[in-house]
C-alpha positions, 0 to 999 in steps of 0.5 A: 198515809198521805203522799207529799211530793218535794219540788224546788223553788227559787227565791231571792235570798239576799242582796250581794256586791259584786265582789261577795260573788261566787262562782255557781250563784244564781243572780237575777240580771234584768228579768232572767235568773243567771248562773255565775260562771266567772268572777273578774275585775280591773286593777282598783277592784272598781268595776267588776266583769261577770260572765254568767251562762242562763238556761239555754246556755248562752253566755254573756258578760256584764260589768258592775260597779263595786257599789251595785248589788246584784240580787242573790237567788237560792233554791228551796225545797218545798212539799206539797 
């Protein structure tokens, strides 16, 4: 019987607007892979406000344009 052990992996899954966003979403914002934590925009929907916390907790805010994508990534589950 052989041993195989399960780890995550995060890879990029896809490419969203900003308004296909959820809170939760891991999303990659220069090189630093950040979680969604709150989803907002202006009163056209044209500009959106996305505050995101990354692994140490620290929280930022950044604003994106309705025609920007913003890089999606998911966890797998791999064995080795």
């Amino acid at each position: 019987m052989s041993d195989t052990i399960n780890s995550m992996k995060l890879v990029p899954a896809d490419l969203l607007k900003p308004d296909q966003l959820m809170e939760g979403d891991l999303i990659k914002i220069g090189e630093d892979i950040v979680e969604v934590i709150e989803i907002s925009s202006d009163g056209a929907a044209d500009n959106w406000f996305i505050e995101t916390k990354d692994e140490f907790g620290e929280k930022e805010t950044f604003t994106f344009h309705y025609t920007e994508s913003i890089p999606l990534y998911v966890f797998i589950e791999t064995m080795e």
